[in-house]
C-alpha positions in Angstrom: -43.0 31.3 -46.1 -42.0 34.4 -43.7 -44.6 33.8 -40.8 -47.7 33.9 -42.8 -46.3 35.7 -45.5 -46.3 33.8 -48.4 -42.7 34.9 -50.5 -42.3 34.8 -54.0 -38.9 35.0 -56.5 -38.4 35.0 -60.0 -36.5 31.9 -61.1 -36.9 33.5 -65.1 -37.4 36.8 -66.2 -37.9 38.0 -69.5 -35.4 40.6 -70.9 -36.2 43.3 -73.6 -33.4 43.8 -76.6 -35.8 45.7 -78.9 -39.0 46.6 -80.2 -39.1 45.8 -84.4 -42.3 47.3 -85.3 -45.5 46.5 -83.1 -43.7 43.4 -81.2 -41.2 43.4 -78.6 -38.2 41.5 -78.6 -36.3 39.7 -76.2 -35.3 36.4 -74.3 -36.1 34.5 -71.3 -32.7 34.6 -68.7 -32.6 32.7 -65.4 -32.2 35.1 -62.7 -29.6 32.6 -60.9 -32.3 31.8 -58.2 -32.3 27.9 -57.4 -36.0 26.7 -56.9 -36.4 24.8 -53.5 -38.8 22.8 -55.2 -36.1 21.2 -57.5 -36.2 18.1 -55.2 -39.3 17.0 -55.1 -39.5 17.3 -59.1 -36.4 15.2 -59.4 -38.1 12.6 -56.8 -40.8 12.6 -59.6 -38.8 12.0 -62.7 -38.5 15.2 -63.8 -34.5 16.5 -63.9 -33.7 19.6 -64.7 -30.0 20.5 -65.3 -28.1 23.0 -62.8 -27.6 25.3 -66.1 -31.1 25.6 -66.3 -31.2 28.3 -63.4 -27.3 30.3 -63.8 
């Protein structure tokens, strides 16, 4: 939050190579952003290697 502006990142974005035929190819890359909730998902059993976001 900025204020009362809610802010938004991407932690993934997806990345086009190619287009073969009618479908679009590509990959999902982490966008090196860190989410803030990472905490409170790791307080809740779910951990989430430091890779997972570089």
């Amino acid at each position: 939050m900025e204020g009362d502006t809610i802010v938004l990142q991407d932690i993934f974005q997806y990345k086009t190579v190619g287009v073969m035929g009618r479908q679009v190819v590509g990959e999902i890359v982490a966008t090196g952003i860190r989410p803030k909730c990472i905490e409170k998902l790791a307080a809740n059993g779910v951990t989430l290697p430091p890779s997972t976001f570089q």
